[in-house]
Backbone as JSON, one array per atom type, in Angstrom:
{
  "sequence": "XXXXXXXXXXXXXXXXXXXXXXXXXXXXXXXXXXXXXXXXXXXXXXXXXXXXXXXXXXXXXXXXXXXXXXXXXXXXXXXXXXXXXXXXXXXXXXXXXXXXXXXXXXX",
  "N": [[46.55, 58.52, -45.95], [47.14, 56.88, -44.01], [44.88, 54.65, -43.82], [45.5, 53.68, -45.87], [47.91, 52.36, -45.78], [47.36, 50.63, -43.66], [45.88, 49.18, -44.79], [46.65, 48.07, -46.73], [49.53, 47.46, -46.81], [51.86, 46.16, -49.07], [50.92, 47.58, -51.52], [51.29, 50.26, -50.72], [53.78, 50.09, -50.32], [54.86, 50.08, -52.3], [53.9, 51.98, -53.65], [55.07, 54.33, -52.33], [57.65, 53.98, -52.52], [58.17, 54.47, -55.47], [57.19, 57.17, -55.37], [59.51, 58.04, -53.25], [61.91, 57.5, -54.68], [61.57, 59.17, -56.93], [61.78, 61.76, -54.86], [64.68, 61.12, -54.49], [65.95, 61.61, -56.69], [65.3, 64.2, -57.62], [65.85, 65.92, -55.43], [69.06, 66.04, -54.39], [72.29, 67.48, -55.15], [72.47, 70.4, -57.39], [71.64, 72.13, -59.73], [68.59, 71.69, -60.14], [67.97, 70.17, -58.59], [67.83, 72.72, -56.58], [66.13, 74.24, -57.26], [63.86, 72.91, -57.1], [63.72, 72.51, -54.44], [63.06, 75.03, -53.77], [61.1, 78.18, -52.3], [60.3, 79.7, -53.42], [60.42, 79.57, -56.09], [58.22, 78.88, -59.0], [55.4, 77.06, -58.56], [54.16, 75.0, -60.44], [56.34, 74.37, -62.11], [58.27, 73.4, -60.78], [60.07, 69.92, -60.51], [59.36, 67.72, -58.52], [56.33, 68.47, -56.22], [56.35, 69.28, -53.61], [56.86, 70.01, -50.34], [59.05, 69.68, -47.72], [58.35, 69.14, -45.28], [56.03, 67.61, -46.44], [58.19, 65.79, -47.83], [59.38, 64.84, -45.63], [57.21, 62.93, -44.07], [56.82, 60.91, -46.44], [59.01, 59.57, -46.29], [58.4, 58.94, -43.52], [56.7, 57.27, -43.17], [57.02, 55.22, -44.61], [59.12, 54.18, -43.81], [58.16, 53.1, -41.13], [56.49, 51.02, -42.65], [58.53, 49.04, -43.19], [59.73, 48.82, -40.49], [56.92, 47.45, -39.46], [57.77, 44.72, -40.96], [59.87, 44.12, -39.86], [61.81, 45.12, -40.61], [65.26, 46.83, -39.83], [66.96, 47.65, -40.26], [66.67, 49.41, -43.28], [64.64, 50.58, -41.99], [65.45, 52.51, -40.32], [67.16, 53.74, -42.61], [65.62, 55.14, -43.97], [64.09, 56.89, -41.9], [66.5, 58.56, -41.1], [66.88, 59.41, -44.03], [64.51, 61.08, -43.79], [65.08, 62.68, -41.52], [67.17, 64.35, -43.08], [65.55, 65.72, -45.32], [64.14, 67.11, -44.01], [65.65, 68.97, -43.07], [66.47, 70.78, -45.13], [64.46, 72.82, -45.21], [63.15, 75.82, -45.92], [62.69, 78.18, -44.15], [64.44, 78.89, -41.16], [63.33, 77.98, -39.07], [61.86, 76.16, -39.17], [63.89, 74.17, -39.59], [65.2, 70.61, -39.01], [63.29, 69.93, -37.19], [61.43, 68.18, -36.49], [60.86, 65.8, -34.45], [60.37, 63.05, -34.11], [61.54, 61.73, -36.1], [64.03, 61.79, -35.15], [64.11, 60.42, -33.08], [62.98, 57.64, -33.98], [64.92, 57.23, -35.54], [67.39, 56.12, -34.29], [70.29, 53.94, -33.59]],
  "CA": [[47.69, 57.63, -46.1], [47.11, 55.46, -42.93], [44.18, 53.89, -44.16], [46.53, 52.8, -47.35], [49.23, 51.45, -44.95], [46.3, 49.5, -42.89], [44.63, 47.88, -45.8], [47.03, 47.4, -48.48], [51.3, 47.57, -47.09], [52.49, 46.05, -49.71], [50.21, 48.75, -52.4], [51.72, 51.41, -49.86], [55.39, 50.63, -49.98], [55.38, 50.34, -53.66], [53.7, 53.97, -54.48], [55.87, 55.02, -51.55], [59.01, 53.47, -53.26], [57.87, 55.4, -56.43], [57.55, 58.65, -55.0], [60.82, 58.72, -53.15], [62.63, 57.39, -55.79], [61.32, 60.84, -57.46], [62.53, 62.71, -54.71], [66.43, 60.7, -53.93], [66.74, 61.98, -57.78], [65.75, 65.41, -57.78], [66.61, 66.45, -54.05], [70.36, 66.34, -54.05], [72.51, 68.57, -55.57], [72.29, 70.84, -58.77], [70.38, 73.72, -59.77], [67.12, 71.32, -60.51], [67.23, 70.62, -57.07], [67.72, 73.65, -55.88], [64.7, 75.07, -57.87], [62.72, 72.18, -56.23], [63.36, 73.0, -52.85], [62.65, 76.66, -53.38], [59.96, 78.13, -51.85], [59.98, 81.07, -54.63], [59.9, 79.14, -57.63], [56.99, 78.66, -59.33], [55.21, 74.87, -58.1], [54.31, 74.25, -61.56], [57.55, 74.17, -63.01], [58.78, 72.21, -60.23], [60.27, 68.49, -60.77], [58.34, 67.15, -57.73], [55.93, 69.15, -55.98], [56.34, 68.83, -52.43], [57.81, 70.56, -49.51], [60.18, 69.3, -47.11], [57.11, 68.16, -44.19], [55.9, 65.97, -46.9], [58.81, 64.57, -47.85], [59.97, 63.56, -44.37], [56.28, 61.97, -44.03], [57.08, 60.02, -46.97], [60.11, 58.56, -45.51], [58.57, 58.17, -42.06], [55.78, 56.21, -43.84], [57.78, 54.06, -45.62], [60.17, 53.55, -42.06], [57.35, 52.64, -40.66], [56.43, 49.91, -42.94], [59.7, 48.37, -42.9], [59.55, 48.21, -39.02], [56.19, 46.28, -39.49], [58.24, 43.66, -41.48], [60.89, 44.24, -38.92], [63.81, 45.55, -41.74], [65.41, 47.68, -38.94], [68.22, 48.9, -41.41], [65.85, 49.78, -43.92], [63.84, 51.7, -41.52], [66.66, 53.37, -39.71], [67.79, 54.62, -43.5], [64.38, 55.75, -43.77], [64.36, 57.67, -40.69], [67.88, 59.14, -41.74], [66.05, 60.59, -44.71], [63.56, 61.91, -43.09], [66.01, 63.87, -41.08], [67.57, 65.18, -44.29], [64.4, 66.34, -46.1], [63.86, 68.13, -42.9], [66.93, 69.79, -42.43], [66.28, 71.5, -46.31], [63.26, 73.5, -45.06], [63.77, 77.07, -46.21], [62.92, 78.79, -42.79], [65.16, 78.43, -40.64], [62.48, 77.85, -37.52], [60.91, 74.98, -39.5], [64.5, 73.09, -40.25], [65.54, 70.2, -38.04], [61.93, 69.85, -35.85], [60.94, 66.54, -36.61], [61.3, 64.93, -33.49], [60.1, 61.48, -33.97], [62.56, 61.04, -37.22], [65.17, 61.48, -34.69], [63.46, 59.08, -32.1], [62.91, 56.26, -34.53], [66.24, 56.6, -36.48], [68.31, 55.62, -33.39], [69.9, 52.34, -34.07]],
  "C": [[47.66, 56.54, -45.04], [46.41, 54.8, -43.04], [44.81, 53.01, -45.1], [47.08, 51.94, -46.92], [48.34, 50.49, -44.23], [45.97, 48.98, -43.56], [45.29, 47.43, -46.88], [48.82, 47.87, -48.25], [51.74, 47.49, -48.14], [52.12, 47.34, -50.93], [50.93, 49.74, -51.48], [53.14, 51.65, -50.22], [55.55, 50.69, -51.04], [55.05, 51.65, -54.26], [54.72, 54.93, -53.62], [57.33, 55.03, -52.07], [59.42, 54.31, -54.7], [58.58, 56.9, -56.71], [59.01, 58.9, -54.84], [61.94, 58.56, -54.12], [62.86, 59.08, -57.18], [62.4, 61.7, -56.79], [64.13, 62.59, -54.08], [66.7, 61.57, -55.47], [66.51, 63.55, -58.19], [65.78, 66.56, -56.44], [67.59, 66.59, -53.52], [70.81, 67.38, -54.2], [72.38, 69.01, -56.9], [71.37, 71.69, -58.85], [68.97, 72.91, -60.25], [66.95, 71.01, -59.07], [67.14, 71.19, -56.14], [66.33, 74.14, -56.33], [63.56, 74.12, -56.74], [62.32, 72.23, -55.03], [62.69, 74.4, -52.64], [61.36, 76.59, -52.91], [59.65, 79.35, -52.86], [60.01, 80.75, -55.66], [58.63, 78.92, -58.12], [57.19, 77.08, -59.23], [55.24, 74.52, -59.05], [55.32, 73.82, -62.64], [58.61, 73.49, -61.63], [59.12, 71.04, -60.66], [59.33, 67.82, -59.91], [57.64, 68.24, -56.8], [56.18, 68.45, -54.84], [57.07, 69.76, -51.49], [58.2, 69.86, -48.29], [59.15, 68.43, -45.82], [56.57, 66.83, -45.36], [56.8, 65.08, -47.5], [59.3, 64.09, -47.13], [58.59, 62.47, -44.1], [56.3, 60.87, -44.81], [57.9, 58.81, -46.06], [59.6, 57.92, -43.94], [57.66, 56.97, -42.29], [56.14, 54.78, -44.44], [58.96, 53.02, -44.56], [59.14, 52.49, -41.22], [56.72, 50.99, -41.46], [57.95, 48.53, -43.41], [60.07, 47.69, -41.27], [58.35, 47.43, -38.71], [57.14, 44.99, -39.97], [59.18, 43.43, -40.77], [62.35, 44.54, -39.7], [63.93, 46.36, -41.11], [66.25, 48.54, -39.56], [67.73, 49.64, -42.04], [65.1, 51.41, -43.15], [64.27, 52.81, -41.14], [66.98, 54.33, -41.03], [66.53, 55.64, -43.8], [63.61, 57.41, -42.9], [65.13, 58.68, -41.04], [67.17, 60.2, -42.23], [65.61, 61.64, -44.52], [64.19, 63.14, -42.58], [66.33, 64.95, -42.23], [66.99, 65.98, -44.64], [64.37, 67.41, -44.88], [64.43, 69.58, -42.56], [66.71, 70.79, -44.22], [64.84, 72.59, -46.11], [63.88, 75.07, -45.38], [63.69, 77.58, -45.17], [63.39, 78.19, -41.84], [64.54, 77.51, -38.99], [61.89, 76.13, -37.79], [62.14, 73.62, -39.75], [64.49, 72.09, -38.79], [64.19, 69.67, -36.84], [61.25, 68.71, -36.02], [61.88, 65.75, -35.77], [61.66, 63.82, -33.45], [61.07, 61.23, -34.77], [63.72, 60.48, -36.13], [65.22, 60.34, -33.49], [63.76, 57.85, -32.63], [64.38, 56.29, -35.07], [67.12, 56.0, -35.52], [68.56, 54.32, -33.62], [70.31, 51.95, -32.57]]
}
């Protein structure tokens, strides 16, 4: 993914834009995105496959190219995210530990 973001931002923020767009719509609430977060559901019958580390990477990815362009709001909501996704980790050891989210989101 950092080679992507080095050689081609704009190609980056739009598959990145994609994705999360995937997971703002089935990561809230409701029993589809409860199934999605599980860690005991079966993956293949998942909505988006992913667990909670890669979807804060998304968001920090996507923060990150917003603070190239210098959109500080943007990035900051970004950041935010990140937090969020984080904080949904099923073990309890793994929620919340994403440092940097909370570094960069500071406005």
């Amino acid at each position: 993914m950092q080679d992507i973001i080095a050689n081609d931002r704009p190609g980056a923020a739009d598959t990145l834009d994609r994705a999360l767009a995937i997971v703002e719509s089935t990561h809230g609430a409701g029993p589809e995105a409860a199934k999605a977060r599980s860690l005991w559901y079966e993956e293949g019958c998942k909505i988006f496959k992913g667990e909670p580390y890669e979807r804060c990477m998304m968001y920090y990815y996507r923060g990150l190219l917003y603070l190239w362009k210098k959109d500080y709001g943007n990035a900051h909501a970004c950041f935010a995210n990140g937090i969020l996704q984080d904080a949904f980790a099923e073990e309890e050891q793994d929620q919340c530990d994403f440092g940097l989210l909370y570094f960069l989101s500071v406005e």
